[in-house]
N, C-alpha and C positions, 0 to 999 in steps of 0.2 A: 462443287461445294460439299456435298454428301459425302463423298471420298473422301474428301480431305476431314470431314468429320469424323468416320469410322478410323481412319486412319490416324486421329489424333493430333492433325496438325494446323488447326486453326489455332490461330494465334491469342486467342483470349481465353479458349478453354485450355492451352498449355502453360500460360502465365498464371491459371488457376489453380492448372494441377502440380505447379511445380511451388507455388505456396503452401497447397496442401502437406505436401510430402515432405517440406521445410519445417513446417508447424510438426510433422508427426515423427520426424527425426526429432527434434528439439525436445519432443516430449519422452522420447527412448532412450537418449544420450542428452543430459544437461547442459553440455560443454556452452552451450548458445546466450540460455540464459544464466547459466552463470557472471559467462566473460562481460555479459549486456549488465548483469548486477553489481560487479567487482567495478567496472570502471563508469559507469553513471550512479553509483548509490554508495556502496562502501566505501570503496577506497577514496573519492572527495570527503565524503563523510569524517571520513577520521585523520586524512590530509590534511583537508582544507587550505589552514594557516601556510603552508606550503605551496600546495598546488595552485589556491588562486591569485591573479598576478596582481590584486587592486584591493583596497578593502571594502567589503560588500554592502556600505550604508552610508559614504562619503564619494558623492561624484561631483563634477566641475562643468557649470553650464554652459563654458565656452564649449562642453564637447557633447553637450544634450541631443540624444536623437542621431548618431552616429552611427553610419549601418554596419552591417560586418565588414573584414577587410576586403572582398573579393570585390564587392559593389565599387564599381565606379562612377564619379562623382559626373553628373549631367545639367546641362542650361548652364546660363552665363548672366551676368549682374544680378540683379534680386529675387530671377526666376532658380536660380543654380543652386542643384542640390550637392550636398558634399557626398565626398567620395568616403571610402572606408579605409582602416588604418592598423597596423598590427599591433597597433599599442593598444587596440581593443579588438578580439579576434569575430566577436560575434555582435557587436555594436554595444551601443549603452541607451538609459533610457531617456525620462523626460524632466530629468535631476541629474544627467549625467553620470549616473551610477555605470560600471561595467556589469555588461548582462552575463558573461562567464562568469564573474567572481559571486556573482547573486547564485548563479544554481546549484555551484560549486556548495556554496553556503547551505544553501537550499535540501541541498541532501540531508546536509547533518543535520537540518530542522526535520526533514521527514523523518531521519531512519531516527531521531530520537523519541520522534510523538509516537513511532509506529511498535519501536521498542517500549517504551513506558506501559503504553496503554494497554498493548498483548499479553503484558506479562498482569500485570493487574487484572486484565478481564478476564485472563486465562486462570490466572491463580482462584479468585474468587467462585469463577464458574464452575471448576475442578471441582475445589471443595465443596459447595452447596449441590452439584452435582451427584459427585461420592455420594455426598449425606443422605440425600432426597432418594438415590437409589438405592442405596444398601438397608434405610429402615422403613423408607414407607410410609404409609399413613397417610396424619394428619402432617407430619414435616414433609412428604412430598405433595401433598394437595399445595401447601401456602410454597414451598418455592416452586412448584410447574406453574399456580397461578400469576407470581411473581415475572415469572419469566412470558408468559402470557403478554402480561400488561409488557414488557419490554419490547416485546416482539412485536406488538402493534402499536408503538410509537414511534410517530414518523421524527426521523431523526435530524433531519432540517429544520424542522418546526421547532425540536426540543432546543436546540443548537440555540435559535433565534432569538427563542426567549430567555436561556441562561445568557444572552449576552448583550442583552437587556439588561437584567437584574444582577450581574456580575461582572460586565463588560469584555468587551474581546480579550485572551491573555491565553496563553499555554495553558493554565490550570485550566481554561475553561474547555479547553478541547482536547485535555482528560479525559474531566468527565463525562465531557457529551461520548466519546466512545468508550468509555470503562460502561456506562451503564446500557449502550444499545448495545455491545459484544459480551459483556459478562453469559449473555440469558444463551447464547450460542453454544459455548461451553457447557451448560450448564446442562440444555437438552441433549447434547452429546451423550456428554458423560453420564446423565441418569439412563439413559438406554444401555450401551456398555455394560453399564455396572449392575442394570439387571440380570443381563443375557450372564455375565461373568457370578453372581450370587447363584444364581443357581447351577453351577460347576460344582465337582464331587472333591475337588482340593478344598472349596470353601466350607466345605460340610468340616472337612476333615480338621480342619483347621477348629472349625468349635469344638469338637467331640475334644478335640487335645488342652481345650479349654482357654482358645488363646482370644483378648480381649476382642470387642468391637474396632479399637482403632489401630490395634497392630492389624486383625486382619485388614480395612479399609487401605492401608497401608503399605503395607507387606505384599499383600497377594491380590486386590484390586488394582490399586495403584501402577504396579507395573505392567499389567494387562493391558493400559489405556492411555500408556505413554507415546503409542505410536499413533496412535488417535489421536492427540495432543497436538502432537510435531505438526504431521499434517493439518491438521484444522487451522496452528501459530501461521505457518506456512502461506496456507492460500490468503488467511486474513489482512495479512503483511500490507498487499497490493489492493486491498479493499479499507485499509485505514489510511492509507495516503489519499489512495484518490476522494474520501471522505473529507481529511483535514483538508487537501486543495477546495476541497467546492466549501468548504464554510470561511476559508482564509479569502475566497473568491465572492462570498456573500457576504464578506464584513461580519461575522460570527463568527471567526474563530483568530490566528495573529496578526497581531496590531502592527501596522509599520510601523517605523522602515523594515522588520523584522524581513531579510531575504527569503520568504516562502516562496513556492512557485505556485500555489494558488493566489498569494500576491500579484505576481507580477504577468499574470493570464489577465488579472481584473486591471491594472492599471494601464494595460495596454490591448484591451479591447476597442476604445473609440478611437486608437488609433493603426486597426488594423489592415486597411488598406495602405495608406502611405509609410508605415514603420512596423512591416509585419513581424521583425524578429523579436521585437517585444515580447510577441504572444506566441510566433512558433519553437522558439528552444524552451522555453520551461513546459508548453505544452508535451515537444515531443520529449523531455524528460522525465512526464508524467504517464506518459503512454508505454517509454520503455521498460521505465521501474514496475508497471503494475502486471504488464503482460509478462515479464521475464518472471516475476513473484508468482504468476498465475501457473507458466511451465514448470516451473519448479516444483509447485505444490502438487501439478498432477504425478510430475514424474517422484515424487516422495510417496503420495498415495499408492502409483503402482507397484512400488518395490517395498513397502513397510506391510501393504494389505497380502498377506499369503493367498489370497484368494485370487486377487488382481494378478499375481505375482506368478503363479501358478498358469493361468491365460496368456 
């Protein structure tokens, strides 16, 4: 057994090292998580109407609880479970809804929250960002405090109680992440844009007399666009999996609404005897977040001259 240790051939440490070196390809050449992003996130996302074979919020309970089609159907009189069918390729639920046509859907819910809120939290964070760094003071004291307070609220909690007082709805799971991600940006960017104020182009730039916000603008601003990408990037796969666990705590979309933190929560109790309920939007959640993850590192190492350079 030694031997075959040194030598590399036990069977568990090879299946580990060959993960390893999967993940670290993946991260030197994108091609992986790309094609994992294009054909579970994007392209259903902006298909849909096409791609899915059922509509996502009208099913028929003659066919409730119907497994994928590979499953075949076991037991006989009132013990007998049905078999599976290609008229539904991955089963349906416990409304008879088809579970492809749901995740299908289900993209286009995440890649819209994910898109909406990025760009708001990012927008906002940028700018108060900028501000906070380039003058100082008493406006970076209240927005680093600002961000403070954002940065230690628990976002579950906040989630719980806007939907309470607002009730579950897309707008609500906005702004539960427009306000815990803006402060993200925010601490970014006012670092950045210190390190970048005190550059000798920015000197140069006042002495020629040119205002505060063409420079913030002009010569900040594009400095800290590649910080941007990457930071929108990794975020991506950290606001899905967020909208899933609030759409999964009843704090964030209301059914029937095809989310796939929906449809993790409505087929949790019955994940023994009808696990596909809860394994395909699961593993739809685990693809999109981890391809989103690749992504971002492989954006960091090739935007970062430093990393780049390594």
């Amino acid at each position: 057994m030694a031997n075959l240790a040194v030598r590399g051939t036990v069977p568990g440490a090879r299946t580990a090292g060959n993960v390893w070196r999967a993940l670290g390809t993946a991260r030197r050449y994108p091609v992986f998580p790309v094609a994992i992003l294009l054909f579970v996130l994007v392209l259903p996302a902006i298909f849909a109407g096409w791609v899915a074979p059922h509509d996502p919020v009208v099913g028929s309970l003659s066919d409730r609880l119907a497994p994928p089609f590979w499953v075949e159907a076991e037991g006989e009189g009132i013990y007998a479970t049905p078999g599976g069918s290609t008229k539904h390729l991955l089963g349906t639920d416990k409304q008879g809804r088809d579970i492809l046509s749901r995740i299908v859907y289900g993209a286009r819910v995440s890649l819209t929250v994910a898109a909406i809120s990025i760009f708001l939290a990012g927008t906002i964070g940028t700018i108060l960002g900028m501000i906070a760094g380039y003058f100082g003071g008493n406006i970076d004291h209240i927005v680093m405090r600002a961000v403070d307070i954002c940065l230690s609220m628990p976002a579950i909690l906040f989630a719980l109680v806007l939907a309470v007082v607002l009730g579950p709805s897309f707008q609500t799971v906005i702004i539960v992440i427009v306000t815990i991600f803006w402060s993200r940006y925010a601490r970014l960017v006012r670092g950045e844009t210190l390190s970048i104020k005190a550059q000798d182009f920015v000197a140069r730039a006042k002495v020629a007399g040119a205002s505060n916000v063409r420079i913030i603008f002009r010569h900040v601003f594009p400095n800290i666009v590649n910080t941007i990408i990457v930071l929108a990037t990794l975020e991506v796969g950290q606001v899905i999996l967020l909208e899933s666990t609030l759409s999964f705590l009843g704090a964030g979309l209301p059914r029937p609404t095809p989310a796939w933190g929906l449809m993790v929560a409505d087929g949790r109790e019955l994940l023994v005897t009808s696990w596909w309920l809860t394994v395909w939007p699961g593993t739809a959640i685990l693809l999109s977040v981890l391809s989103m993850n690749l992504l971002g590192d492989w954006l960091r190492d090739r935007l970062d001259p430093k990393l780049r350079n390594v």
